[in-house]
CHARMM internal coordinates of N, CA and C (Angstrom, degrees):
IC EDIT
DIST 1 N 1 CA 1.4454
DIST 1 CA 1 C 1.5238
ANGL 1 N 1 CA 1 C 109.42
DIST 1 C 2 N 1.4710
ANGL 1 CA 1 C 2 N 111.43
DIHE 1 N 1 CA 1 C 2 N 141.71
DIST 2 N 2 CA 1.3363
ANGL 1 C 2 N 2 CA 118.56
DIHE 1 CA 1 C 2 N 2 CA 179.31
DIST 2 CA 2 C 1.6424
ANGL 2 N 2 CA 2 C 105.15
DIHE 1 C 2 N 2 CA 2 C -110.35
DIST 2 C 3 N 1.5378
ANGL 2 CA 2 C 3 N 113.56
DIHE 2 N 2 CA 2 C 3 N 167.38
DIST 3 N 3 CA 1.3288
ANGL 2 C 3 N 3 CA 110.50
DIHE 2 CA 2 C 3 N 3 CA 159.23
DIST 3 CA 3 C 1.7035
ANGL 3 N 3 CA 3 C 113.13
DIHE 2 C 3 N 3 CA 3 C -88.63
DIST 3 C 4 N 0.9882
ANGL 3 CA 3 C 4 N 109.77
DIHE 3 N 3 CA 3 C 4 N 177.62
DIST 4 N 4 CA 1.1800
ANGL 3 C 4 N 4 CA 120.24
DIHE 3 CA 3 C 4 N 4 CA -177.85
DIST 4 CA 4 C 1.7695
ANGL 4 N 4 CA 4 C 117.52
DIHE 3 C 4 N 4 CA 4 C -96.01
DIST 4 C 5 N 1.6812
ANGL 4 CA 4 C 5 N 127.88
DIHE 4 N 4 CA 4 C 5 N 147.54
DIST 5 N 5 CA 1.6615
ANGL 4 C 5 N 5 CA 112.83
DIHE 4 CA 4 C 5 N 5 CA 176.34
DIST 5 CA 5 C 1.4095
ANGL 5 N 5 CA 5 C 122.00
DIHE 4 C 5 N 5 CA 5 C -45.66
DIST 5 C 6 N 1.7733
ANGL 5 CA 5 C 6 N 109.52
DIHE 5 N 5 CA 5 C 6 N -19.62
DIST 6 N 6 CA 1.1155
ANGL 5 C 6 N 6 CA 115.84
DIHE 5 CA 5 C 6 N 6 CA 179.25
DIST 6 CA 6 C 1.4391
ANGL 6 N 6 CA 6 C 128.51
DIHE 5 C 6 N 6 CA 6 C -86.92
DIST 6 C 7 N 1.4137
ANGL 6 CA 6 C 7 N 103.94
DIHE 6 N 6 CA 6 C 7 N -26.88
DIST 7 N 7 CA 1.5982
ANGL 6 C 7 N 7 CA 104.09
DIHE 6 CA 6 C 7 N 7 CA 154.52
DIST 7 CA 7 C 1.3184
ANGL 7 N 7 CA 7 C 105.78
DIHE 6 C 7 N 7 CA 7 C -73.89
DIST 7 C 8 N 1.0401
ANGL 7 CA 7 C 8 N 138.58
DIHE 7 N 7 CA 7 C 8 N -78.01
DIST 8 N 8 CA 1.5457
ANGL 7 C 8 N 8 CA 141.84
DIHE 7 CA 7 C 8 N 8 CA -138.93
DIST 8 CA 8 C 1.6725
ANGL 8 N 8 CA 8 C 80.76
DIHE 7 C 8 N 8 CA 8 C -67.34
DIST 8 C 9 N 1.2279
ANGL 8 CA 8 C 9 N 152.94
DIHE 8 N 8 CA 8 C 9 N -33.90
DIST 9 N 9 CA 1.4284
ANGL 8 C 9 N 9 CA 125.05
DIHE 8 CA 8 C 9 N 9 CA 173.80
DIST 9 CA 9 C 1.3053
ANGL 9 N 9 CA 9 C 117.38
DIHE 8 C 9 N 9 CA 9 C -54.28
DIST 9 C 10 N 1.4177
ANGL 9 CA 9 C 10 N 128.54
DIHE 9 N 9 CA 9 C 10 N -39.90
DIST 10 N 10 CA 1.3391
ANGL 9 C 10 N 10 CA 142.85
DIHE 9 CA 9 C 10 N 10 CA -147.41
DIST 10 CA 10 C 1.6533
ANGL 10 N 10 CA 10 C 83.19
DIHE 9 C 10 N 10 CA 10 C -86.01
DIST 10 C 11 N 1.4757
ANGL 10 CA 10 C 11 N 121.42
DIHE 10 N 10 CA 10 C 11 N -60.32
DIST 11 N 11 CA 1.3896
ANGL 10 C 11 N 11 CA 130.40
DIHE 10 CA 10 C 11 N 11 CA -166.16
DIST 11 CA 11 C 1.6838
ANGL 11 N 11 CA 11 C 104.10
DIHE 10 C 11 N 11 CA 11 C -52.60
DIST 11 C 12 N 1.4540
ANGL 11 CA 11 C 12 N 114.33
DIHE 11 N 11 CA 11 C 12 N -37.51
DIST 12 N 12 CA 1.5060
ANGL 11 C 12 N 12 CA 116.31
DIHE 11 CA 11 C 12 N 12 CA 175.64
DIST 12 CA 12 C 1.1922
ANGL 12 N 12 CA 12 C 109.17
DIHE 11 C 12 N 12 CA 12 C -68.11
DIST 12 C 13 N 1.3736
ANGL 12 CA 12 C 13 N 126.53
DIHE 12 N 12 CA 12 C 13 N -59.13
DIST 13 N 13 CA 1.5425
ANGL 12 C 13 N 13 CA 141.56
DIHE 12 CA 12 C 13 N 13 CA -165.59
DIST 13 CA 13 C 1.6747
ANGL 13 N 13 CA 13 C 114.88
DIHE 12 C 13 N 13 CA 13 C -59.57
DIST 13 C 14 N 1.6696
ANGL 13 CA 13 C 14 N 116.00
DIHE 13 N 13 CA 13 C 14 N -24.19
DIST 14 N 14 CA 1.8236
ANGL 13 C 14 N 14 CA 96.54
DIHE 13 CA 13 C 14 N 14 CA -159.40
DIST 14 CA 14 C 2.1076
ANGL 14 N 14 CA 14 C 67.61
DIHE 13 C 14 N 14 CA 14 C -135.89
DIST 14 C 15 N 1.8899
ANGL 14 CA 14 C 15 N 106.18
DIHE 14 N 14 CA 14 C 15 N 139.60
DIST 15 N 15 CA 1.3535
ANGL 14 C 15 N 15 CA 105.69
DIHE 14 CA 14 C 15 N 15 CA 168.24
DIST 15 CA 15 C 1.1234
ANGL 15 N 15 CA 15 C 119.05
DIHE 14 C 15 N 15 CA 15 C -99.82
DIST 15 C 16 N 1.2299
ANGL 15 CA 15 C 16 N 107.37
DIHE 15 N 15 CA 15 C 16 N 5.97
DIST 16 N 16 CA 1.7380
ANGL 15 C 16 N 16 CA 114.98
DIHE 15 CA 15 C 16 N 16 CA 175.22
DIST 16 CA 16 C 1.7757
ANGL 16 N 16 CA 16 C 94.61
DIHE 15 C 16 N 16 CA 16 C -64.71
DIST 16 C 17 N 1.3554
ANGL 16 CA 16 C 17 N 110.70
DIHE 16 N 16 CA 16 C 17 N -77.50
DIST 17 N 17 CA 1.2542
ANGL 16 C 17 N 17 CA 126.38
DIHE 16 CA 16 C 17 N 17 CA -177.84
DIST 17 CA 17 C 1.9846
ANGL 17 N 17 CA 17 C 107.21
DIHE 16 C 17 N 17 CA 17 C -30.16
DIST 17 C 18 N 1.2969
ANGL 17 CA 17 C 18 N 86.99
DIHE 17 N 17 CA 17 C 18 N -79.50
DIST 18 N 18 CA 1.6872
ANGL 17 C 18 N 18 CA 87.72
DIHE 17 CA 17 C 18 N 18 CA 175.68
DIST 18 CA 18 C 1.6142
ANGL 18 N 18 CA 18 C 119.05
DIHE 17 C 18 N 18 CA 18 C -56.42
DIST 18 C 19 N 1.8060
ANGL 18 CA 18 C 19 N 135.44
DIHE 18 N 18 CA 18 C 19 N -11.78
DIST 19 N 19 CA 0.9774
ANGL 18 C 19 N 19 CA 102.56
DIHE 18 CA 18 C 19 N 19 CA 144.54
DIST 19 CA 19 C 1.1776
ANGL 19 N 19 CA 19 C 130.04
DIHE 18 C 19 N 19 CA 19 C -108.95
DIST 19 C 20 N 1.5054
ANGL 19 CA 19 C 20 N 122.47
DIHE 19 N 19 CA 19 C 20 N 30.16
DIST 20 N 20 CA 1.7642
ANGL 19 C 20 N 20 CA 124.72
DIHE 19 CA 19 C 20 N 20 CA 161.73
DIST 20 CA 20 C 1.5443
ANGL 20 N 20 CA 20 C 98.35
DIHE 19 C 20 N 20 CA 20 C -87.77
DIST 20 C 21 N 0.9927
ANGL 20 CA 20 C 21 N 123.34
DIHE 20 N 20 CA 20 C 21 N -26.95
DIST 21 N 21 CA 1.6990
ANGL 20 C 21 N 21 CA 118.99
DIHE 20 CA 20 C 21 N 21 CA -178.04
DIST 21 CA 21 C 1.5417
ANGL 21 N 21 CA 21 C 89.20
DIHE 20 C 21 N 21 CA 21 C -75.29
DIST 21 C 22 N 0.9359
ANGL 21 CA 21 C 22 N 132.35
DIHE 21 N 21 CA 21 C 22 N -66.95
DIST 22 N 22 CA 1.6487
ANGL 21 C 22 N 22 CA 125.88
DIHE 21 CA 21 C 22 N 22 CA -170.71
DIST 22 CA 22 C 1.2283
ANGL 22 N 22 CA 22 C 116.48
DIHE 21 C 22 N 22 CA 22 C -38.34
DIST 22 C 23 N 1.6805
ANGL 22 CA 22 C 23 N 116.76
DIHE 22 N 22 CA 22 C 23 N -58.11
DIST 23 N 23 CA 1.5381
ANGL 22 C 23 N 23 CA 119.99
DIHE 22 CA 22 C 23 N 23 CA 168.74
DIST 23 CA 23 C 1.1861
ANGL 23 N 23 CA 23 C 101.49
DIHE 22 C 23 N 23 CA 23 C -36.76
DIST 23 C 24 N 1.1721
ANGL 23 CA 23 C 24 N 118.31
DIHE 23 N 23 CA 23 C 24 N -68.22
DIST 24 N 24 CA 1.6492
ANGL 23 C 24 N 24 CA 134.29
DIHE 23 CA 23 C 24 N 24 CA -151.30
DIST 24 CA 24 C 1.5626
ANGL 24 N 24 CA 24 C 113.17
DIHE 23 C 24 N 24 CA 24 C -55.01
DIST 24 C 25 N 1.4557
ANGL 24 CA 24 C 25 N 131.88
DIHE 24 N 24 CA 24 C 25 N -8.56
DIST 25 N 25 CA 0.8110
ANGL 24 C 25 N 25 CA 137.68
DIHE 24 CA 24 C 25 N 25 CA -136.81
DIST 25 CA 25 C 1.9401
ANGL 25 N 25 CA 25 C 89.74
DIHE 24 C 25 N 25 CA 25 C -151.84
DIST 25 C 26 N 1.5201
ANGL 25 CA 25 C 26 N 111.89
DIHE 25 N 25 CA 25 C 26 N -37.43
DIST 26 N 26 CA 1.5132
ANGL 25 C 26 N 26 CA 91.23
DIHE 25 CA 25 C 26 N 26 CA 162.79
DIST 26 CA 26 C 1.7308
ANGL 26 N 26 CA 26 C 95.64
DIHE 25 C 26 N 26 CA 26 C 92.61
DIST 26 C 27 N 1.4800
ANGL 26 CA 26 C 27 N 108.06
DIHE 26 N 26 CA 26 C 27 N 0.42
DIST 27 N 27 CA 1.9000
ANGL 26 C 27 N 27 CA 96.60
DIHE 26 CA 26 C 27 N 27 CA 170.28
DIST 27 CA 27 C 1.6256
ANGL 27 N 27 CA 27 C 109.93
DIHE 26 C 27 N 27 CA 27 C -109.26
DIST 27 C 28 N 1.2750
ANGL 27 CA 27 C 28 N 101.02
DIHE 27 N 27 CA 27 C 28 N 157.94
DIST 28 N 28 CA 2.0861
ANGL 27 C 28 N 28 CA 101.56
DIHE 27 CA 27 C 28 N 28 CA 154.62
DIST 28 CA 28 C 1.5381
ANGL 28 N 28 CA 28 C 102.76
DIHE 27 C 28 N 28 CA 28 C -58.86
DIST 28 C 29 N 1.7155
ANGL 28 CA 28 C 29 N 89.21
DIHE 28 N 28 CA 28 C 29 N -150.27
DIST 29 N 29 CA 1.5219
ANGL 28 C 29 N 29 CA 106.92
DIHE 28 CA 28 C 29 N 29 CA -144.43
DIST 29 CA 29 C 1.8125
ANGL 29 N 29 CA 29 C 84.60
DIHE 28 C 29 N 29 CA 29 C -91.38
DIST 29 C 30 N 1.2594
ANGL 29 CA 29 C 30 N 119.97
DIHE 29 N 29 CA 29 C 30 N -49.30
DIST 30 N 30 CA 1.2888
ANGL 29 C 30 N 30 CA 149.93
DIHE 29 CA 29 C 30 N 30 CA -144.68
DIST 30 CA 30 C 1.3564
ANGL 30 N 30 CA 30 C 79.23
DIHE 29 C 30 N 30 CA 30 C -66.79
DIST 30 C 31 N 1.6103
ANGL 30 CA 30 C 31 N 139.29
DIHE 30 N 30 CA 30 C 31 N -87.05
DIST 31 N 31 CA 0.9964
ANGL 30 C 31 N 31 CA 139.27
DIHE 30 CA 30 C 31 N 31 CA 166.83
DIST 31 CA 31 C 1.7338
ANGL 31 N 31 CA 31 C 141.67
DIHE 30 C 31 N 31 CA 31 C -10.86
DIST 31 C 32 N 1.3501
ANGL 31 CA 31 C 32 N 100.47
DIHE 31 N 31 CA 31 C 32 N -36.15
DIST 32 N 32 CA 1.6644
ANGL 31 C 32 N 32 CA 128.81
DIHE 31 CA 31 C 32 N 32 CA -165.11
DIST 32 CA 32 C 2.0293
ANGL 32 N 32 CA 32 C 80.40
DIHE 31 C 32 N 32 CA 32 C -81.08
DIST 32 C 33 N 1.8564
ANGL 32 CA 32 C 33 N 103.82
DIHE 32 N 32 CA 32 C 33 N -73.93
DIST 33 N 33 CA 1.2168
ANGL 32 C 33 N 33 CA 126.15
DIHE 32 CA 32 C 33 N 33 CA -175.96
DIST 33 CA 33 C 1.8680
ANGL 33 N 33 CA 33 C 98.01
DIHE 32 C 33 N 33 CA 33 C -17.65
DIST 33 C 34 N 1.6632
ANGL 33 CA 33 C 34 N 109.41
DIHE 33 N 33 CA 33 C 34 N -70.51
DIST 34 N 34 CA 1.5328
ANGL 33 C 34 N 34 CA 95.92
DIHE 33 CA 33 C 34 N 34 CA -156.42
DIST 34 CA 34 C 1.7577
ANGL 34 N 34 CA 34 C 107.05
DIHE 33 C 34 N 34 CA 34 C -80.46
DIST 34 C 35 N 1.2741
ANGL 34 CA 34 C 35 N 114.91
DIHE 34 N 34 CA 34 C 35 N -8.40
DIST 35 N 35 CA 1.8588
ANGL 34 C 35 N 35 CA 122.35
DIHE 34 CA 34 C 35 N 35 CA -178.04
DIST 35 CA 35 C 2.0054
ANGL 35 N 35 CA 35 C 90.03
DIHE 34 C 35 N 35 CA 35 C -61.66
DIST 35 C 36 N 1.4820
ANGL 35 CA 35 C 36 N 88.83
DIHE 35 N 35 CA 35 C 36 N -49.44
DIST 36 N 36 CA 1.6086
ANGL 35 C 36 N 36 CA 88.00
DIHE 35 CA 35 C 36 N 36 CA -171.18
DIST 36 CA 36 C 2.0782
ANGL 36 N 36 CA 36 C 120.45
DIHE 35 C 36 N 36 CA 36 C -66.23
DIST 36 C 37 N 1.5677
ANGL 36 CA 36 C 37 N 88.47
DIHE 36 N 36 CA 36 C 37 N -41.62
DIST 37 N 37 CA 1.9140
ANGL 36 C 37 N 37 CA 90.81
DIHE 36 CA 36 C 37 N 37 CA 168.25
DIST 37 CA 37 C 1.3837
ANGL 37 N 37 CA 37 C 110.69
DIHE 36 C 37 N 37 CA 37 C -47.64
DIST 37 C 38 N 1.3119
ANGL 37 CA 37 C 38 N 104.25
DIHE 37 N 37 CA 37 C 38 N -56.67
DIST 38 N 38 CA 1.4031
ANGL 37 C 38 N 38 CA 106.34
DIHE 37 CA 37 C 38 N 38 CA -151.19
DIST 38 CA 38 C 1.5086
ANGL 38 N 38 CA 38 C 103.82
DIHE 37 C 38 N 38 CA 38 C -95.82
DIST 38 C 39 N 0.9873
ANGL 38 CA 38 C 39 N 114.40
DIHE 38 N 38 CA 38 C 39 N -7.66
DIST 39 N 39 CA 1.8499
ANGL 38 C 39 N 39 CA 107.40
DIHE 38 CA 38 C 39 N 39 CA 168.22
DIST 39 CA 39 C 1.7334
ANGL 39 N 39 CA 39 C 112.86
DIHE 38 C 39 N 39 CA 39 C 75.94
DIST 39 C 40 N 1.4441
ANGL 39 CA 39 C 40 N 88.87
DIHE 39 N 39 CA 39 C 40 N 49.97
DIST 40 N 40 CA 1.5170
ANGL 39 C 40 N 40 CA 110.67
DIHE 39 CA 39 C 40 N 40 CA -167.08
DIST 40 CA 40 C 1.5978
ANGL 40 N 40 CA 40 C 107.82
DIHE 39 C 40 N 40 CA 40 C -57.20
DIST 40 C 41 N 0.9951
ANGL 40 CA 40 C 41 N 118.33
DIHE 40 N 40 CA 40 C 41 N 164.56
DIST 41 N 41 CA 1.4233
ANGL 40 C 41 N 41 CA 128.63
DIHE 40 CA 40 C 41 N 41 CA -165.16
DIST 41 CA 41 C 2.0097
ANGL 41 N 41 CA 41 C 103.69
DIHE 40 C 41 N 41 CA 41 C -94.01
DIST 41 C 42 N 1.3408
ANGL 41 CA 41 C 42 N 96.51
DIHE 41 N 41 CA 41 C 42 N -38.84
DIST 42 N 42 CA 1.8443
ANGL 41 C 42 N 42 CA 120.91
DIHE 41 CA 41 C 42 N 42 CA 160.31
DIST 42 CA 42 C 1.3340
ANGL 42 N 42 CA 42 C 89.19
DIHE 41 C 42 N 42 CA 42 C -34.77
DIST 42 C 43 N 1.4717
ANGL 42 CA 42 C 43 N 138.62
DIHE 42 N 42 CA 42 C 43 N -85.60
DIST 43 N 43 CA 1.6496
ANGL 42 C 43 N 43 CA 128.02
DIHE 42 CA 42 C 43 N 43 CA -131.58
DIST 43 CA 43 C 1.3846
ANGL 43 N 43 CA 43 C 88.28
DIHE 42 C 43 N 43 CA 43 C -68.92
DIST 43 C 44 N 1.5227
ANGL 43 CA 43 C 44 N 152.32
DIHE 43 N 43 CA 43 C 44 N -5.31
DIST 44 N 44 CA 1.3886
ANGL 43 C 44 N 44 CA 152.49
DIHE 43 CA 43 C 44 N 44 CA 162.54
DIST 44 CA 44 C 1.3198
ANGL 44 N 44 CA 44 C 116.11
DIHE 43 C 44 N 44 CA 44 C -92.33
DIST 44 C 45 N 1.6440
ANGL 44 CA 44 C 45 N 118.44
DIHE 44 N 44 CA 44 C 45 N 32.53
DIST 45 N 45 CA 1.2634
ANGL 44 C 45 N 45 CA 111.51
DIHE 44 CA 44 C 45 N 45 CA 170.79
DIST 45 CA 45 C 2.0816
ANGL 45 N 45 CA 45 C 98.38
DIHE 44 C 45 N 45 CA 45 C -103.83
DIST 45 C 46 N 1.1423
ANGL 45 CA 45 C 46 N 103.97
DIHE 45 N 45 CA 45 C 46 N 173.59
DIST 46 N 46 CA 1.5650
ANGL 45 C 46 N 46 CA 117.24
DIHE 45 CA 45 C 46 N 46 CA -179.95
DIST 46 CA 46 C 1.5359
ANGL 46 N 46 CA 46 C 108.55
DIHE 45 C 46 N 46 CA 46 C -49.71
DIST 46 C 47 N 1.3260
ANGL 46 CA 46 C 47 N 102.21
DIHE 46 N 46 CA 46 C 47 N -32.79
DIST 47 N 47 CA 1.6640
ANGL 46 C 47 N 47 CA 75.13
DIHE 46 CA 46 C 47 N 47 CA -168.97
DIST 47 CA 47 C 1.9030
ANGL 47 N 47 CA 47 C 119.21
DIHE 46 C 47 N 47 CA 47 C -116.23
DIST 47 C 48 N 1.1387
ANGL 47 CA 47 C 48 N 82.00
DIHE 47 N 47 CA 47 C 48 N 5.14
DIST 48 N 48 CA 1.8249
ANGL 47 C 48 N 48 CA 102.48
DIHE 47 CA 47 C 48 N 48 CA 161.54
DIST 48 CA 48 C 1.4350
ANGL 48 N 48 CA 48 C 116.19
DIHE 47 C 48 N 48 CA 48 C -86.28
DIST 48 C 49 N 1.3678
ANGL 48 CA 48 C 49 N 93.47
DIHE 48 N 48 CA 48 C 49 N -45.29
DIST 49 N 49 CA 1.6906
ANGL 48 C 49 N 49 CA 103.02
DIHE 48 CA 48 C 49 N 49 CA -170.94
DIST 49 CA 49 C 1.9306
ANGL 49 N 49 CA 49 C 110.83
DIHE 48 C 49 N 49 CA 49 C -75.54
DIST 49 C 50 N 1.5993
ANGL 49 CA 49 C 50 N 120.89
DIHE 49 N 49 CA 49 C 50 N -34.08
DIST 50 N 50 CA 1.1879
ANGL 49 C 50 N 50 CA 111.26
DIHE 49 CA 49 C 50 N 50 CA 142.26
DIST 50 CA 50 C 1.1607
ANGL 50 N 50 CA 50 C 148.69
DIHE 49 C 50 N 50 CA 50 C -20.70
DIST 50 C 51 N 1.4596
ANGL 50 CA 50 C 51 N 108.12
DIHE 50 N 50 CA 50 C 51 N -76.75
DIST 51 N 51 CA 1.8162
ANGL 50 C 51 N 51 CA 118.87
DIHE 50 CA 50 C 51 N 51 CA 144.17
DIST 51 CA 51 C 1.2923
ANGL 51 N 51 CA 51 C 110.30
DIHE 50 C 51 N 51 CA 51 C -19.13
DIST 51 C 52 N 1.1900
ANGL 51 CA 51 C 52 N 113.55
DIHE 51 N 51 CA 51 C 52 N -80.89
DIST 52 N 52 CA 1.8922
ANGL 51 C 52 N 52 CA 125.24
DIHE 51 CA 51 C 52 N 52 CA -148.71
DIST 52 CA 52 C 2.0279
ANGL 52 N 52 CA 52 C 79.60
DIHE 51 C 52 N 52 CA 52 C -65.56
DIST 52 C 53 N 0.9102
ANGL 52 CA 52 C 53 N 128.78
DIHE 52 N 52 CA 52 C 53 N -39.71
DIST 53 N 53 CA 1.8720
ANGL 52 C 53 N 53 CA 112.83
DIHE 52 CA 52 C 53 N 53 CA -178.04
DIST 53 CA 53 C 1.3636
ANGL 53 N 53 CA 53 C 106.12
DIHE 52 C 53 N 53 CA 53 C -74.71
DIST 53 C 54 N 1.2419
ANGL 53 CA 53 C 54 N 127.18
DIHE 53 N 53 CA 53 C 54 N -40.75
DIST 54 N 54 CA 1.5620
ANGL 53 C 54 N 54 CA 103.97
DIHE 53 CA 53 C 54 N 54 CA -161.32
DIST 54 CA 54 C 2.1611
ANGL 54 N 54 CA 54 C 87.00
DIHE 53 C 54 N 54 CA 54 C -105.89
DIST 54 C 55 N 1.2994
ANGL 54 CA 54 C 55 N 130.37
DIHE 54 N 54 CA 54 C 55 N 7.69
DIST 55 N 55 CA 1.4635
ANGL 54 C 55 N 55 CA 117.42
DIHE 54 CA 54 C 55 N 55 CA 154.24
DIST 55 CA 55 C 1.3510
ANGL 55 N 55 CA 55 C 117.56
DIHE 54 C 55 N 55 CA 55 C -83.77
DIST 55 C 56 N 1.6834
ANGL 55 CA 55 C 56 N 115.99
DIHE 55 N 55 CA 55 C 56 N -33.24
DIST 56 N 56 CA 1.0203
ANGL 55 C 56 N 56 CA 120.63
DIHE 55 CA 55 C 56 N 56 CA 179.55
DIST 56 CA 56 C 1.4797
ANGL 56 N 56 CA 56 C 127.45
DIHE 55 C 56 N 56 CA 56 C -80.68
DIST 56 C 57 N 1.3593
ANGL 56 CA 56 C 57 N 124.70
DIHE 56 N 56 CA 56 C 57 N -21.81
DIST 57 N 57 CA 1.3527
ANGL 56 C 57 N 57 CA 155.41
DIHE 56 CA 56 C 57 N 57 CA -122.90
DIST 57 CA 57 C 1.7596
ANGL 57 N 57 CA 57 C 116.39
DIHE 56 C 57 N 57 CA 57 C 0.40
DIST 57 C 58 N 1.5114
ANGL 57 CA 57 C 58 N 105.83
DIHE 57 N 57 CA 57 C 58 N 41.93
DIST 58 N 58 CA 1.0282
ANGL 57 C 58 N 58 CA 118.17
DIHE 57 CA 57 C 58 N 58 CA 160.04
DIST 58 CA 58 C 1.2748
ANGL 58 N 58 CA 58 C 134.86
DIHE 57 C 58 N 58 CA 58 C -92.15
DIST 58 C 59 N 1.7185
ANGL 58 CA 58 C 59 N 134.03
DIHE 58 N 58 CA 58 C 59 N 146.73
DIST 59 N 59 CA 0.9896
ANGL 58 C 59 N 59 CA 126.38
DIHE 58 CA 58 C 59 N 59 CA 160.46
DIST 59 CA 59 C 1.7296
ANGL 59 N 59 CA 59 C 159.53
DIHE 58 C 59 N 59 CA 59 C -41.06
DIST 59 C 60 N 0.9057
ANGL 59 CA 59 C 60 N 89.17
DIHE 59 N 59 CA 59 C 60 N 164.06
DIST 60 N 60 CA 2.2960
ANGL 59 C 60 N 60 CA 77.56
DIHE 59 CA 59 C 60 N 60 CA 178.44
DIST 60 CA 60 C 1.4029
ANGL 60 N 60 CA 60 C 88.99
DIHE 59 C 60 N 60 CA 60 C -57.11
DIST 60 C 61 N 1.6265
ANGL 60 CA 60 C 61 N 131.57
DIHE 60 N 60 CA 60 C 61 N -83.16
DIST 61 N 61 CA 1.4308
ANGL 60 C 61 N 61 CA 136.17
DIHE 60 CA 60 C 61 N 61 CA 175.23
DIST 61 CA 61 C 1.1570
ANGL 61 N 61 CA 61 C 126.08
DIHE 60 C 61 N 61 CA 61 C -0.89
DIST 61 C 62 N 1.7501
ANGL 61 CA 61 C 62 N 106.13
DIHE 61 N 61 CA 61 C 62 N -56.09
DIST 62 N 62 CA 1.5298
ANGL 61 C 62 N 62 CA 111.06
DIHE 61 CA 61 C 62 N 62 CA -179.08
DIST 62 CA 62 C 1.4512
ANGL 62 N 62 CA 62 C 108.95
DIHE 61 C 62 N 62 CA 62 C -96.47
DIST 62 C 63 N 1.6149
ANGL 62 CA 62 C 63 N 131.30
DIHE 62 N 62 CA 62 C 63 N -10.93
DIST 63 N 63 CA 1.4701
ANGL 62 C 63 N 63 CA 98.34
DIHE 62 CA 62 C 63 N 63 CA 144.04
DIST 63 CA 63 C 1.6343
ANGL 63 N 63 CA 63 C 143.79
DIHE 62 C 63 N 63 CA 63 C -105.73
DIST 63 C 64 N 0.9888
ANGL 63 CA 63 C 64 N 101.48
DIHE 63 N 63 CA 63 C 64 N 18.96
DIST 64 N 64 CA 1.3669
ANGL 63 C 64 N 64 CA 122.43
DIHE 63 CA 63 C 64 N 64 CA -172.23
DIST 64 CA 64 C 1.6965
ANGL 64 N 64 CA 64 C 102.42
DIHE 63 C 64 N 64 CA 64 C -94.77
DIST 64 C 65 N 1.4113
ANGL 64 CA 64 C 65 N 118.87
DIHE 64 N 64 CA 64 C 65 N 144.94
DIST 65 N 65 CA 1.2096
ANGL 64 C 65 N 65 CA 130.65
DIHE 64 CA 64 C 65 N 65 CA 129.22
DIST 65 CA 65 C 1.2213
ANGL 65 N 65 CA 65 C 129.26
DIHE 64 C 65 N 65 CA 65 C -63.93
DIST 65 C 66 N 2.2320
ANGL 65 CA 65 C 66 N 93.46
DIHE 65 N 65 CA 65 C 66 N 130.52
DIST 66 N 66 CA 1.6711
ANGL 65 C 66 N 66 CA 101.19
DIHE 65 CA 65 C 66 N 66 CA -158.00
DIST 66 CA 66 C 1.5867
ANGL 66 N 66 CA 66 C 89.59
DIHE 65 C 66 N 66 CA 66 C -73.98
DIST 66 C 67 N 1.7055
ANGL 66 CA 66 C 67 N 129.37
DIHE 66 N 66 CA 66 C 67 N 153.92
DIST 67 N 67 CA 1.0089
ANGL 66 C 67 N 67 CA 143.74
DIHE 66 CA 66 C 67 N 67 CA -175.24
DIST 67 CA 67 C 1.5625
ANGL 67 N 67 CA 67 C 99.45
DIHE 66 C 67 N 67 CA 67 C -88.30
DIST 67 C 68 N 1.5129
ANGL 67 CA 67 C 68 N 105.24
DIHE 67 N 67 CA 67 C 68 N 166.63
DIST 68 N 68 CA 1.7253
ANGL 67 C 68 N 68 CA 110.80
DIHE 67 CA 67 C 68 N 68 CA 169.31
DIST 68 CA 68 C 1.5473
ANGL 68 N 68 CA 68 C 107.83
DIHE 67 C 68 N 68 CA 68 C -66.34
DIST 68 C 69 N 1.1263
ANGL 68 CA 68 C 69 N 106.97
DIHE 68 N 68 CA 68 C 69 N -54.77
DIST 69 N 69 CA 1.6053
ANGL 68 C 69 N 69 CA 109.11
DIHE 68 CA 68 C 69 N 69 CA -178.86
DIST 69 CA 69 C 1.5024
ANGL 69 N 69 CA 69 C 106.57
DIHE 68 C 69 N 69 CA 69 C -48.46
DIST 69 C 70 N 1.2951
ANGL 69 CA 69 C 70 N 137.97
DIHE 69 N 69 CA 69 C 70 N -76.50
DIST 70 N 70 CA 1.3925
ANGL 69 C 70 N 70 CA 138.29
DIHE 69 CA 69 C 70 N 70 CA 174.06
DIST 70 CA 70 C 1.5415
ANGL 70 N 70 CA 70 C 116.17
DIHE 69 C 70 N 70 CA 70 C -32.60
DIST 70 C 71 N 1.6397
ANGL 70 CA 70 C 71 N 116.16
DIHE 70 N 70 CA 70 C 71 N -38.08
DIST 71 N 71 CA 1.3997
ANGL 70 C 71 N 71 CA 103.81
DIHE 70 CA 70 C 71 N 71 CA -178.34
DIST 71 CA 71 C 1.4918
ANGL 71 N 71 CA 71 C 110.68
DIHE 70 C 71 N 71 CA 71 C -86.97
DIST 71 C 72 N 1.2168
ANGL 71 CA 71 C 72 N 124.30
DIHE 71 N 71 CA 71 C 72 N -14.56
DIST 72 N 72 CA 1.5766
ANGL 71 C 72 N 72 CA 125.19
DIHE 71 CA 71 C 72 N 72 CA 172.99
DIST 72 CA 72 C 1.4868
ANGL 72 N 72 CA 72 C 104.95
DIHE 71 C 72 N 72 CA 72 C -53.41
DIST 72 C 73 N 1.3863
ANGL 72 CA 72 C 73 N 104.58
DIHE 72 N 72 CA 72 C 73 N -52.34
DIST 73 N 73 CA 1.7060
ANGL 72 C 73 N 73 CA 111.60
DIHE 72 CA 72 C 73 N 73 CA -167.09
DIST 73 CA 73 C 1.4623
ANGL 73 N 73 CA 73 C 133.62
DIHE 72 C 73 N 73 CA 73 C -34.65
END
COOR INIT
IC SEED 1 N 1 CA 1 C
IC BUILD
């Protein structure tokens, strides 16, 4: 699972957010930096992805990338 442009904007844009996901997740800065380039599969683990729902008060839906399987449907 990926995040979505719309998470990973929000995750770039506010550092509160990006550093409770960092805590949350147990890395430095250096670490956070390439999860976020590269659209790491990490910012979709339980306890990052928590954060980003109840900071964002958005959904799995709205931060996730829709999958191939889901968009066939």
């Amino acid at each position: 699972m990926k995040l979505n442009i719309t998470a990973l904007s929000i995750l770039r844009g506010n550092k509160d957010i990006w550093t409770e996901v960092m805590d949350a997740l147990g890395v430095k800065k250096d670490a956070m930096y390439k999860y976020v380039r590269e659209n790491s599969d990490e910012l979709t683990k339980a306890a990052a992805f928590q954060v980003l729902k109840r900071r964002t008060g958005l959904t799995d839906s709205e931060l996730l990338e829709e999958s191939e399987t889901a968009a066939k449907v």
